[in-house]
TORVOMI-757934 format. One record per residue (C-alpha): residue number from 1; residue in one letter; x, y, z. Coordinates in nm, 2 decimals, decimal comma. Layout:
<rec><k>NUM</k><r>A</r><c1>X</c1><c2>Y</c2><c3>Z</c3></rec>
...
//
This chain:
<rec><k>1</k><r>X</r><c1>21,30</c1><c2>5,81</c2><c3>2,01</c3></rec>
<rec><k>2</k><r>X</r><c1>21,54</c1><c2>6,01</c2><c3>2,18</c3></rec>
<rec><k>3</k><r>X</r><c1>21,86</c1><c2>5,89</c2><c3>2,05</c3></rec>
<rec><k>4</k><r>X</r><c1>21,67</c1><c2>5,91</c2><c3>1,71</c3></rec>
<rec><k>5</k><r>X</r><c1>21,61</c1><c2>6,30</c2><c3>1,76</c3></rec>
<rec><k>6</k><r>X</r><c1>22,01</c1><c2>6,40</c2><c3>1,87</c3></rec>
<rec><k>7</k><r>X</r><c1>22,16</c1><c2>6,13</c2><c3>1,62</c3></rec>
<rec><k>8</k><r>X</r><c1>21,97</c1><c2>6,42</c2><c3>1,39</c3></rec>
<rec><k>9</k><r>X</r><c1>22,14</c1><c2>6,69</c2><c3>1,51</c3></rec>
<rec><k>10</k><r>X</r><c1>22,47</c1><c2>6,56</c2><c3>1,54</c3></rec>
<rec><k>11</k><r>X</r><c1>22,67</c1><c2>6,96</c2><c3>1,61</c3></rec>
<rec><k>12</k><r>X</r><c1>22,42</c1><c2>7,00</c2><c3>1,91</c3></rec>
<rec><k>13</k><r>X</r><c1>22,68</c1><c2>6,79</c2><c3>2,17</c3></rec>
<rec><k>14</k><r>X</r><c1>22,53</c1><c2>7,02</c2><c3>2,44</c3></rec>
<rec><k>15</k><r>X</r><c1>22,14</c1><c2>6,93</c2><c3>2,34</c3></rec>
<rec><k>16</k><r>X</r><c1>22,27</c1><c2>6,62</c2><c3>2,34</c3></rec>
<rec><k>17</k><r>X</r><c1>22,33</c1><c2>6,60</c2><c3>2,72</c3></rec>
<rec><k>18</k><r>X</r><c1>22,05</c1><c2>6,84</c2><c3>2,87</c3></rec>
<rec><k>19</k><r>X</r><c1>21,80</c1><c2>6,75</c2><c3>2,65</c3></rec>
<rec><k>20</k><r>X</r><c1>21,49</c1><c2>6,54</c2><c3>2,88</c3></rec>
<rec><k>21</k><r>X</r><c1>21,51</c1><c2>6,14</c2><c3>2,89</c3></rec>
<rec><k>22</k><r>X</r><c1>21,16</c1><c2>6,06</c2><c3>3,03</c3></rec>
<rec><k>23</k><r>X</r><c1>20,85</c1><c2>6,18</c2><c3>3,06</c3></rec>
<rec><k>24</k><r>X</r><c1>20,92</c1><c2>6,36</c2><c3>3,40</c3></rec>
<rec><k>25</k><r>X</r><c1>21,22</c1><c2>6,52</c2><c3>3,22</c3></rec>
<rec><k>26</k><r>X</r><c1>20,97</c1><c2>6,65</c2><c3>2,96</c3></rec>
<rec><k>27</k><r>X</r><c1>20,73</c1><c2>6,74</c2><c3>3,20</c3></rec>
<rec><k>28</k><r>X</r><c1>20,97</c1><c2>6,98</c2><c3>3,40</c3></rec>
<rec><k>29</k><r>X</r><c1>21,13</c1><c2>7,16</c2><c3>3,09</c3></rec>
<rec><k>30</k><r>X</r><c1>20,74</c1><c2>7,24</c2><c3>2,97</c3></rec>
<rec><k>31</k><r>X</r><c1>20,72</c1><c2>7,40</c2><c3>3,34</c3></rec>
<rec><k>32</k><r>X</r><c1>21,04</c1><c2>7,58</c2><c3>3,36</c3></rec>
<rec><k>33</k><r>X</r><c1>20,95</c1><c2>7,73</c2><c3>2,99</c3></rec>
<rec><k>34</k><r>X</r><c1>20,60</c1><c2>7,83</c2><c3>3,08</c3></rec>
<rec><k>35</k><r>X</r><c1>20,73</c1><c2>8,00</c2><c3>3,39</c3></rec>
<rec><k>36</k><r>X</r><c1>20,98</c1><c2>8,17</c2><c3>3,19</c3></rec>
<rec><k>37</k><r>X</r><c1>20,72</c1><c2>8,32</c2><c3>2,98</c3></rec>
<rec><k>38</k><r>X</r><c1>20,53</c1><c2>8,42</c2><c3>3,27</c3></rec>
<rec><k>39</k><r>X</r><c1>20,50</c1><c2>8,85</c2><c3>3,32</c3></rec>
<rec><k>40</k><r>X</r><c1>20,58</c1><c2>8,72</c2><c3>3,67</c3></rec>
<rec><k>41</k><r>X</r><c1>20,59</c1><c2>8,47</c2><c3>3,92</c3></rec>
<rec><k>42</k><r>X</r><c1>20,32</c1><c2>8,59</c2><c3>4,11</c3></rec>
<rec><k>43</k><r>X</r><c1>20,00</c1><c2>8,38</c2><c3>3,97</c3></rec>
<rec><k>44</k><r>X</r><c1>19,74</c1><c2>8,60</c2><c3>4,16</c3></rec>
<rec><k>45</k><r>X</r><c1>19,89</c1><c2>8,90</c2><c3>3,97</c3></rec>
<rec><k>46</k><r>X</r><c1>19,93</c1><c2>8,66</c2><c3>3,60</c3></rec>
<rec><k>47</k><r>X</r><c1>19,52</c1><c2>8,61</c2><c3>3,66</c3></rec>
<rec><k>48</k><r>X</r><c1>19,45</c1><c2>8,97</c2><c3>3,66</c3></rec>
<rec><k>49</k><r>X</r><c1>19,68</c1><c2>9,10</c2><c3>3,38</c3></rec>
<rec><k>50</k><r>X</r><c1>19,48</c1><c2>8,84</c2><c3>3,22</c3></rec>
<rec><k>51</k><r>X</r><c1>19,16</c1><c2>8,95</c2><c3>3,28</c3></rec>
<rec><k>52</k><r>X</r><c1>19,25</c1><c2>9,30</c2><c3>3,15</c3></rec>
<rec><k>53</k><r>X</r><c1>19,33</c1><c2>9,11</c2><c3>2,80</c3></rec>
<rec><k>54</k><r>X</r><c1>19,06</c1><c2>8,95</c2><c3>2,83</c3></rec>
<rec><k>55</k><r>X</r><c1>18,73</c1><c2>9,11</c2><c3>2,95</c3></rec>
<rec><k>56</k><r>X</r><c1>18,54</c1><c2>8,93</c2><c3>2,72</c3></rec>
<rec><k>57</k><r>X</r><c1>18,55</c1><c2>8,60</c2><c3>2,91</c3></rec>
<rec><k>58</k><r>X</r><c1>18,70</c1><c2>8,67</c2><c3>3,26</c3></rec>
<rec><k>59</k><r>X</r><c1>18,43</c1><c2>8,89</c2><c3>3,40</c3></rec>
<rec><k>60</k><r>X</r><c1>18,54</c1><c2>8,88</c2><c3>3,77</c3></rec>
<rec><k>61</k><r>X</r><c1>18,78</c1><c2>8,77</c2><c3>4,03</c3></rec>
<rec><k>62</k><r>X</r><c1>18,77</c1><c2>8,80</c2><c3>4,41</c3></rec>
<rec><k>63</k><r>X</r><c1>18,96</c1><c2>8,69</c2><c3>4,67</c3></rec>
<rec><k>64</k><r>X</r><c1>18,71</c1><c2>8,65</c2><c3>4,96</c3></rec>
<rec><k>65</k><r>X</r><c1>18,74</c1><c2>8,77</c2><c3>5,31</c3></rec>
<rec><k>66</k><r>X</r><c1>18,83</c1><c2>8,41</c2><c3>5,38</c3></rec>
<rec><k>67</k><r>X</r><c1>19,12</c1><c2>8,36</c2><c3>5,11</c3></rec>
<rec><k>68</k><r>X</r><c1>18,92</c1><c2>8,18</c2><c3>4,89</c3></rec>
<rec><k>69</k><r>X</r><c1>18,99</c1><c2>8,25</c2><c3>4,49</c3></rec>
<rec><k>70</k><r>X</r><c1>18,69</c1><c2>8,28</c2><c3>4,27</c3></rec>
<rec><k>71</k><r>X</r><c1>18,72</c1><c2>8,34</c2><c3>3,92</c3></rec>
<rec><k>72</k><r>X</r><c1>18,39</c1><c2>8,41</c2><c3>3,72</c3></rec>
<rec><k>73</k><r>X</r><c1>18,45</c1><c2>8,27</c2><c3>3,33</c3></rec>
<rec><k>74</k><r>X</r><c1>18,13</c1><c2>8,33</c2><c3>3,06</c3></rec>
<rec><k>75</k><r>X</r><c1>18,22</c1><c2>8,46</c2><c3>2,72</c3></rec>
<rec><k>76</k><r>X</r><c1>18,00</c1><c2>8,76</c2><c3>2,56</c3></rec>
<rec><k>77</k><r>X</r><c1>17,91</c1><c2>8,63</c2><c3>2,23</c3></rec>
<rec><k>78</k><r>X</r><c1>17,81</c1><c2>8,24</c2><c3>2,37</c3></rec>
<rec><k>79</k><r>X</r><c1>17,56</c1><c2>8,51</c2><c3>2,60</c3></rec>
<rec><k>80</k><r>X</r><c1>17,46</c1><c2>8,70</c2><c3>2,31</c3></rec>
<rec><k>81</k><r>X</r><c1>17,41</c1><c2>8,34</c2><c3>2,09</c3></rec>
<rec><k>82</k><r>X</r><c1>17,18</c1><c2>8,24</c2><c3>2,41</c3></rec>
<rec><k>83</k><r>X</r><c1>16,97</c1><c2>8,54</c2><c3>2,43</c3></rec>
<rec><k>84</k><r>X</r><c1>16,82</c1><c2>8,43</c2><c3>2,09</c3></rec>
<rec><k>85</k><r>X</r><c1>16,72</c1><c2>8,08</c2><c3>2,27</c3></rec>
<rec><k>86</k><r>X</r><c1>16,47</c1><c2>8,23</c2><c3>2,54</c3></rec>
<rec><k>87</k><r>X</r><c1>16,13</c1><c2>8,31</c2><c3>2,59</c3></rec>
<rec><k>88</k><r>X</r><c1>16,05</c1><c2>8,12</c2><c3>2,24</c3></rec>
<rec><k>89</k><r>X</r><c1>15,79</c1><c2>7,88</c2><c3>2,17</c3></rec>
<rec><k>90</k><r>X</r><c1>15,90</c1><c2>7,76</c2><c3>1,87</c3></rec>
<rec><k>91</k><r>X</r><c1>16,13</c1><c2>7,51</c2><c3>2,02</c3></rec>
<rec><k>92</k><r>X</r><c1>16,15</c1><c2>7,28</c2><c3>2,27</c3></rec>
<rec><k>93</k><r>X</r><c1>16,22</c1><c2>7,45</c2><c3>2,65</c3></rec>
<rec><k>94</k><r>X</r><c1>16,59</c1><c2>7,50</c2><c3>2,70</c3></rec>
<rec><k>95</k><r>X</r><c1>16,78</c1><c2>7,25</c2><c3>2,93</c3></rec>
<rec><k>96</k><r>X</r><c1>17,07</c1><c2>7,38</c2><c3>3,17</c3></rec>
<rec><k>97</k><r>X</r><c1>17,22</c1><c2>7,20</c2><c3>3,42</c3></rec>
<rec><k>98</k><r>X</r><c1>17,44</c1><c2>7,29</c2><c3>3,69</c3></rec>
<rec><k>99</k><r>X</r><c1>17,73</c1><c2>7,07</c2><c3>3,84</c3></rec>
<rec><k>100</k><r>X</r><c1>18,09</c1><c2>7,08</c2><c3>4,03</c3></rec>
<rec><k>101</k><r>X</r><c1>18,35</c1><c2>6,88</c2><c3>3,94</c3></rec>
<rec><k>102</k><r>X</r><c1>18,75</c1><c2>6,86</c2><c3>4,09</c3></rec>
<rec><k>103</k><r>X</r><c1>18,88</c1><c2>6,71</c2><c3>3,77</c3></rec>
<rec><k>104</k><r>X</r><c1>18,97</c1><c2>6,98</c2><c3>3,58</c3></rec>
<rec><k>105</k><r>X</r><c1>19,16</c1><c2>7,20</c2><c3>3,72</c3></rec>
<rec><k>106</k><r>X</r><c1>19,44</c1><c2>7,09</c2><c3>3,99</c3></rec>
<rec><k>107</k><r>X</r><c1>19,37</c1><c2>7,18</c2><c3>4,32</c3></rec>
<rec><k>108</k><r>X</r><c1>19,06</c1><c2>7,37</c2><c3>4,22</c3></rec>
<rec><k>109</k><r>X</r><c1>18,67</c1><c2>7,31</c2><c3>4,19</c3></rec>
<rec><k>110</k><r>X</r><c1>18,54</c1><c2>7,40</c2><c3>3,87</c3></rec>
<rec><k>111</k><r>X</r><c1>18,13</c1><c2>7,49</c2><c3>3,84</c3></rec>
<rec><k>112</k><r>X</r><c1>17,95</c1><c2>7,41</c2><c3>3,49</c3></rec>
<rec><k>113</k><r>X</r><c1>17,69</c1><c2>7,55</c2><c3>3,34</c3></rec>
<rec><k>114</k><r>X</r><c1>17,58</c1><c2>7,39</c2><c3>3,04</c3></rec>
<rec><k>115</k><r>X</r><c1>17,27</c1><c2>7,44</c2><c3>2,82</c3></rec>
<rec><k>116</k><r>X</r><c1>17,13</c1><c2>7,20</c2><c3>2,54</c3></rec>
<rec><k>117</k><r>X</r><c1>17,12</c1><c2>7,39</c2><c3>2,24</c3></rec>
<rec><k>118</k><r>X</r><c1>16,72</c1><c2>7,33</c2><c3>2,16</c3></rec>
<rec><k>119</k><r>X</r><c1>16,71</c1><c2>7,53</c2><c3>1,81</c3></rec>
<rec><k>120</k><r>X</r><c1>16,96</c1><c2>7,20</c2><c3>1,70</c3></rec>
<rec><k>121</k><r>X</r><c1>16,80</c1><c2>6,91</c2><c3>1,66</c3></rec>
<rec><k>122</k><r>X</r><c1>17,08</c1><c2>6,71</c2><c3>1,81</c3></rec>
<rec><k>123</k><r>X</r><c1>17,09</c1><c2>6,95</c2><c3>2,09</c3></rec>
<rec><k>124</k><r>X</r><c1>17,47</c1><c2>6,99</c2><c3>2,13</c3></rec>
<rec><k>125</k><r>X</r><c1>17,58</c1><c2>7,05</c2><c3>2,49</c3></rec>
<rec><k>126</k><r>X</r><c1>17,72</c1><c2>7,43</c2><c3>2,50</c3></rec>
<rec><k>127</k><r>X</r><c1>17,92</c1><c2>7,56</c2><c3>2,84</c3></rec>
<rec><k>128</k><r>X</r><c1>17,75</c1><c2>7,89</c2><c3>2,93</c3></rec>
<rec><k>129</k><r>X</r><c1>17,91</c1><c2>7,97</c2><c3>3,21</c3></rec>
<rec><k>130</k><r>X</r><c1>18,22</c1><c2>7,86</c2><c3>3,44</c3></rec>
<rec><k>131</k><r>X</r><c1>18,32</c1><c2>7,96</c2><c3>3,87</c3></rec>
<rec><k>132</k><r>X</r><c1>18,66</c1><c2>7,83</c2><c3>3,93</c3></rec>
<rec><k>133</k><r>X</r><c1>18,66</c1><c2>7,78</c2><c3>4,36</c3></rec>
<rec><k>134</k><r>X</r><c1>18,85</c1><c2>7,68</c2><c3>4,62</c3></rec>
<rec><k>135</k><r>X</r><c1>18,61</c1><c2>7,51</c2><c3>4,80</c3></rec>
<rec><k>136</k><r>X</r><c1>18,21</c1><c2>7,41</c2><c3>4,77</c3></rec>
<rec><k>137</k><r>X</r><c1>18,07</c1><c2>7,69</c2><c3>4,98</c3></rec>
<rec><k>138</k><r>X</r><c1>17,72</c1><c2>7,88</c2><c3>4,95</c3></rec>
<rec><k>139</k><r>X</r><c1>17,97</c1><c2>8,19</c2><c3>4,97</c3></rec>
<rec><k>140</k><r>X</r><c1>18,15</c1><c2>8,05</c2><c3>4,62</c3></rec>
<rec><k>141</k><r>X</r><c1>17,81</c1><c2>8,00</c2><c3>4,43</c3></rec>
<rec><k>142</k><r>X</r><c1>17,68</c1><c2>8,34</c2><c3>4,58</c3></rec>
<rec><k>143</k><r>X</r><c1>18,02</c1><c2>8,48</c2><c3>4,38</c3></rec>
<rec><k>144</k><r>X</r><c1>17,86</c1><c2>8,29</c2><c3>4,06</c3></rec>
<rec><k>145</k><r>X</r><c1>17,53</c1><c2>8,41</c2><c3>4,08</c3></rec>
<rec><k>146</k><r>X</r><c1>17,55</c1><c2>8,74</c2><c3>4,19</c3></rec>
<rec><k>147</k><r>X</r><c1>17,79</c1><c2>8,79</c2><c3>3,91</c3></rec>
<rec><k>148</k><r>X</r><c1>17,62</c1><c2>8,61</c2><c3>3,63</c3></rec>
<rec><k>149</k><r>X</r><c1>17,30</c1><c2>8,76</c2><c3>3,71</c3></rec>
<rec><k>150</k><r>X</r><c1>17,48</c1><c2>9,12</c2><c3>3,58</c3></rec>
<rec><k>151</k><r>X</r><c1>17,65</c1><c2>8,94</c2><c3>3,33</c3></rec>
<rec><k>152</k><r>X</r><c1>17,32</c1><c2>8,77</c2><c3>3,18</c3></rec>
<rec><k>153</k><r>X</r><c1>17,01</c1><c2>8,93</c2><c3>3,37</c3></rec>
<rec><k>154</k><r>X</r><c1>16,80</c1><c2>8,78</c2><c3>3,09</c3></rec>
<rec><k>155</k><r>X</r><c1>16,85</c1><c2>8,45</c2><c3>3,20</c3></rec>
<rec><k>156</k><r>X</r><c1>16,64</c1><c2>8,43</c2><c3>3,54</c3></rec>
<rec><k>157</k><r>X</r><c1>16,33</c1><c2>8,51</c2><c3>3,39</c3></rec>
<rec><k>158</k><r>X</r><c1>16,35</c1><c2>8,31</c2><c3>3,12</c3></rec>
<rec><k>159</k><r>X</r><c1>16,00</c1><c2>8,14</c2><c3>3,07</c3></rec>
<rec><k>160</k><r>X</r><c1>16,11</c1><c2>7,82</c2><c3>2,87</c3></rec>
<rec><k>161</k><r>X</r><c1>16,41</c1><c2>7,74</c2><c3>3,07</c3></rec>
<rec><k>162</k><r>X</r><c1>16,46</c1><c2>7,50</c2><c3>3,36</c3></rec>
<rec><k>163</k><r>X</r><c1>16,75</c1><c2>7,32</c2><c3>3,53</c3></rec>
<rec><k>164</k><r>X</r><c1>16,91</c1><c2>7,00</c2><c3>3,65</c3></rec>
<rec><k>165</k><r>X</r><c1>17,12</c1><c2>6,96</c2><c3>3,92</c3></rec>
<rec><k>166</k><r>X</r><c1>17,26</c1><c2>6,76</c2><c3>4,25</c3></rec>
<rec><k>167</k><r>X</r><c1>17,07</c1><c2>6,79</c2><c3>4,57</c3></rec>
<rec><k>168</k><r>X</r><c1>17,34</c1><c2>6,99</c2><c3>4,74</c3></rec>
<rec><k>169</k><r>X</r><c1>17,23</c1><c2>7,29</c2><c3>4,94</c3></rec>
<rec><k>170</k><r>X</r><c1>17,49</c1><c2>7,55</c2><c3>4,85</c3></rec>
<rec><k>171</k><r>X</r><c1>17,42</c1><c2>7,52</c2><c3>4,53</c3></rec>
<rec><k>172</k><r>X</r><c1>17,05</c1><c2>7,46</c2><c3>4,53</c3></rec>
<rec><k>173</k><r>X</r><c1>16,99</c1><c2>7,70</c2><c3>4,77</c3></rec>
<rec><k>174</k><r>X</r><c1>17,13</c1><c2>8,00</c2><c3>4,54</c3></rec>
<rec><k>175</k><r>X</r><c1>16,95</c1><c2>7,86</c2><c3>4,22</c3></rec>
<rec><k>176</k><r>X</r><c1>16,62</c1><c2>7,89</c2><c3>4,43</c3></rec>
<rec><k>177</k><r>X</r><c1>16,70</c1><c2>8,28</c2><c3>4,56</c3></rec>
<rec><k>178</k><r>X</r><c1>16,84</c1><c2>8,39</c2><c3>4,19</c3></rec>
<rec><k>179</k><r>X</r><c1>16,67</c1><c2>8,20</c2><c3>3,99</c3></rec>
<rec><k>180</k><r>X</r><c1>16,30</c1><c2>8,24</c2><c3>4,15</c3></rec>
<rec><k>181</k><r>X</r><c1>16,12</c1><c2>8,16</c2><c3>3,85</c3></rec>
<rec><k>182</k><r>X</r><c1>16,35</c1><c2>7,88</c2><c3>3,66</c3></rec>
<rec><k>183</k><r>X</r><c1>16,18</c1><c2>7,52</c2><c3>3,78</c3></rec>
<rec><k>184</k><r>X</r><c1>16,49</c1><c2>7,34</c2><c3>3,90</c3></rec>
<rec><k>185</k><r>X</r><c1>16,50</c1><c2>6,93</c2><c3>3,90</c3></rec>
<rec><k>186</k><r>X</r><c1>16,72</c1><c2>6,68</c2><c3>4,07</c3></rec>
<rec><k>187</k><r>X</r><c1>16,95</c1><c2>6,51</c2><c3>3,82</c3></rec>
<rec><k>188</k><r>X</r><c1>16,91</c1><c2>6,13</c2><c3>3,81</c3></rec>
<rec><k>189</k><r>X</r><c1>17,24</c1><c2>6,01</c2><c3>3,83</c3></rec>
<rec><k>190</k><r>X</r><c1>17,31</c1><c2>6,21</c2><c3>4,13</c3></rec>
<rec><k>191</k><r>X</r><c1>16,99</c1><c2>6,05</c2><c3>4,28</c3></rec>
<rec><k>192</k><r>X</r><c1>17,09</c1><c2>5,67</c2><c3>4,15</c3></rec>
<rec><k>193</k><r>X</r><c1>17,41</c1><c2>5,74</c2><c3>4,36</c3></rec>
<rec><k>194</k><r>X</r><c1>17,31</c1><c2>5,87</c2><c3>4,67</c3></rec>
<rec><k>195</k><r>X</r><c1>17,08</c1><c2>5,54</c2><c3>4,66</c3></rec>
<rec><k>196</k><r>X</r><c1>17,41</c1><c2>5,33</c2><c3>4,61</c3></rec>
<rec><k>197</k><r>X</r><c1>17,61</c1><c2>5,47</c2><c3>4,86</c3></rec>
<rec><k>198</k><r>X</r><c1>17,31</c1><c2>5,44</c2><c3>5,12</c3></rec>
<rec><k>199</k><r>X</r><c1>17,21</c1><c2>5,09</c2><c3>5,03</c3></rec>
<rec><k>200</k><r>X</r><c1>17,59</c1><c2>4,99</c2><c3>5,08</c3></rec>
<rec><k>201</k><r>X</r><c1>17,57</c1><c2>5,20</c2><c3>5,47</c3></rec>
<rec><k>202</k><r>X</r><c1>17,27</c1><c2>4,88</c2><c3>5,50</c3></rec>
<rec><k>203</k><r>X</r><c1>17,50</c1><c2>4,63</c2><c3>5,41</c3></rec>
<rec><k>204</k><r>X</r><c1>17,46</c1><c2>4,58</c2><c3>5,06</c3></rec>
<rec><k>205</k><r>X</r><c1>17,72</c1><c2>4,52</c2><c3>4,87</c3></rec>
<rec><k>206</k><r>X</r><c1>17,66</c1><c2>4,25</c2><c3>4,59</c3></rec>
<rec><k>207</k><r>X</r><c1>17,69</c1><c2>4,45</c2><c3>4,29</c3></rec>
<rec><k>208</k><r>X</r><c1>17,39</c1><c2>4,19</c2><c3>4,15</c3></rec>
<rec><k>209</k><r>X</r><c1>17,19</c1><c2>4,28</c2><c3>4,47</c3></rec>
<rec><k>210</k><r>X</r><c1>17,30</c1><c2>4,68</c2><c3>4,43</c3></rec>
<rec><k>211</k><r>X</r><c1>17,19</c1><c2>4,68</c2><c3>4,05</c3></rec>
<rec><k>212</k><r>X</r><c1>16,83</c1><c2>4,52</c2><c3>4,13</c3></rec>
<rec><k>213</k><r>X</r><c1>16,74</c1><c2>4,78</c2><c3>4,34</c3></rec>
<rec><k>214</k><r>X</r><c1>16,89</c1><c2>5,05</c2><c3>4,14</c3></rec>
<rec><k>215</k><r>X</r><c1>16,66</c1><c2>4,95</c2><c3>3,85</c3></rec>
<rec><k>216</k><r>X</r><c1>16,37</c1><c2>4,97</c2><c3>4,08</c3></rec>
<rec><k>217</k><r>X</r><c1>16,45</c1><c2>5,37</c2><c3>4,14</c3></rec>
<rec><k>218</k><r>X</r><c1>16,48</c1><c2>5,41</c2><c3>3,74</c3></rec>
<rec><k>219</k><r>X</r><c1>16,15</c1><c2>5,23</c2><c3>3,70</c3></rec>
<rec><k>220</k><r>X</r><c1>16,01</c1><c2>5,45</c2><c3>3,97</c3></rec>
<rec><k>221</k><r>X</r><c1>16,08</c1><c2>5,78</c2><c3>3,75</c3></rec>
<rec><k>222</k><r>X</r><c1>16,00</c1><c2>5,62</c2><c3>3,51</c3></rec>
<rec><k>223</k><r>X</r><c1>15,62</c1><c2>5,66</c2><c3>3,58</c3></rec>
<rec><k>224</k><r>X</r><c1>15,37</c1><c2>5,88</c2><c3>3,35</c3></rec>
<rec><k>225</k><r>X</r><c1>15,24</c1><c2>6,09</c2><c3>3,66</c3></rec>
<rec><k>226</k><r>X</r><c1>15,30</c1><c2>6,17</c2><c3>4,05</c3></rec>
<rec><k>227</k><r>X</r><c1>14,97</c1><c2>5,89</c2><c3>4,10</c3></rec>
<rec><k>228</k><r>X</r><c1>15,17</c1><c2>5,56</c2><c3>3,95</c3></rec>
<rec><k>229</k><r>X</r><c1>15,48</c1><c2>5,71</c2><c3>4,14</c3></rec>
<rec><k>230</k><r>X</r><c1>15,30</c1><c2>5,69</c2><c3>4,49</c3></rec>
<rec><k>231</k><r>X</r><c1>15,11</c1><c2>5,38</c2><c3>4,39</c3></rec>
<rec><k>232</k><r>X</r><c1>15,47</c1><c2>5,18</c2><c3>4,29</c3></rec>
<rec><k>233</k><r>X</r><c1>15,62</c1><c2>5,32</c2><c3>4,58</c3></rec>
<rec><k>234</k><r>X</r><c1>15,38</c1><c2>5,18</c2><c3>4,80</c3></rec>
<rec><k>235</k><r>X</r><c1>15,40</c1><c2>4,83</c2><c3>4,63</c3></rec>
<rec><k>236</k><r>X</r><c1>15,80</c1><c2>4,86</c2><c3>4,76</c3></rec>
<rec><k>237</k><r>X</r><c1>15,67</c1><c2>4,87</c2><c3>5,12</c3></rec>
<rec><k>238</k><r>X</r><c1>15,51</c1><c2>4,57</c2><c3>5,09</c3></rec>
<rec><k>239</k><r>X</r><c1>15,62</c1><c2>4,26</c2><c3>5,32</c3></rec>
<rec><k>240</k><r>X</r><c1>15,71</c1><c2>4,03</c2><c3>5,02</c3></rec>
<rec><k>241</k><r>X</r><c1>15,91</c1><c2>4,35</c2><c3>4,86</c3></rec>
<rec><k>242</k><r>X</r><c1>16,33</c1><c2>4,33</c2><c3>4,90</c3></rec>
<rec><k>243</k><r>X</r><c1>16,26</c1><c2>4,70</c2><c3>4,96</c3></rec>
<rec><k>244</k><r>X</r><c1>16,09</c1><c2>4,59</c2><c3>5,25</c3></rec>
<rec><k>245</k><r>X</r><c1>16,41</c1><c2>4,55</c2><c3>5,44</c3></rec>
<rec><k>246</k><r>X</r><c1>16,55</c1><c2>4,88</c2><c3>5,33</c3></rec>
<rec><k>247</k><r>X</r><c1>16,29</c1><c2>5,08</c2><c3>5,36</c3></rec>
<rec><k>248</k><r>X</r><c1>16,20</c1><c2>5,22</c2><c3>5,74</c3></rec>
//
């Protein structure tokens, strides 16, 4: 491809010798261009002059007292769009969820949150809201919420809303103080594997053995009402129950 793209340009001797041969090559030119571009080298100072462009969508930034970048992201018109969602009865109640992932942007956490558009009937997925963190402190999701809350102060006493998230404590922890009246539920697949990686602590490891039990749990919420729950539960306690060895 390469030799196909200077045997084009056949007075360009010079392009012929700088220009990238692999993918690394490639890679490196795309940096050095998009640092030429930059106003300067300093990111922290790029971030801000950014934020002046655009108030819309970067409503705050702080660097913490411990050095911790936090970068608040929720556009104005996907706020206004959502306002129209709440405190209806028309429609179904209005799922967000809540979640932290390290796969988006390098080095950095990145907080979602996401709320099934009810008035569709496919109930697209739409990102409300988005913290950009160093780390996954209660100080970083304090940054969110406090924040947020000014941004959207509609959205915490919301009466058809509720949200799903993992069990961890900085996050569920804020939810619960800003949030008061929102009912907040424990996402499954967070659950199905916090059961995995404690059944494998036991000593299970046959992924045949690991996917019995782990069908047990979905049957378990599975159940019409908190009765059947307890009565199913129970039924794993019993002597002649694999869950009999697990369970203490």
């Amino acid at each position: 491809m390469r030799n196909e793209a200077t045997a084009q340009a056949p007075f360009l001797d010079e392009f012929k010798t700088v220009a990238p041969r692999n993918v690394k090559q490639i890679a490196n030119a795309q940096d050095f261009t998009r640092k030429e571009c930059r106003i300067s080298q300093d990111g922290l100072y790029n971030l801000f002059k950014l934020k002046e462009e655009c108030p819309n969508f970067i409503k705050e930034i702080s660097v913490g007292t411990d050095n911790d970048l936090r970068v608040l992201l929720c556009h104005d018109r996907i706020v206004e769009k959502m306002k129209g969602l709440l405190n209806r009865s028309d429609i179904p109640h209005v799922l967000a969820t809540f979640d932290t992932t390290f796969d988006v942007v390098m080095f950095m956490y990145i907080s979602l949150l996401y709320i099934k558009w009810s008035e569709f009937t496919q109930g697209p997925g739409i990102l409300v809201a988005a913290l950009i963190h160093e780390r996954k402190t209660k100080k970083a999701h304090k940054f969110f919420f406090d924040n947020f809350n000014d941004v959207f102060p509609q959205f915490r006493s919301a009466k058809n809303l509720f949200v799903i998230t993992d069990g961890e404590k900085a996050i569920t922890s804020q939810i619960d103080d800003y949030w008061p009246t929102v009912d907040r539920y424990r996402c499954w697949l967070h659950i199905l594997d916090n059961v995995e990686v404690e059944l494998k602590k036991l000593g299970l490891k046959d992924g045949n053995e690991l996917a019995r039990y782990i069908v047990d749990v979905k049957y378990l919420f599975e159940q019409p009402d908190e009765a059947n729950y307890y009565r199913e539960l129970v039924s794993f306690m019993d002597d002649q129950s694999p869950w009999s060895n697990v369970i203490k």
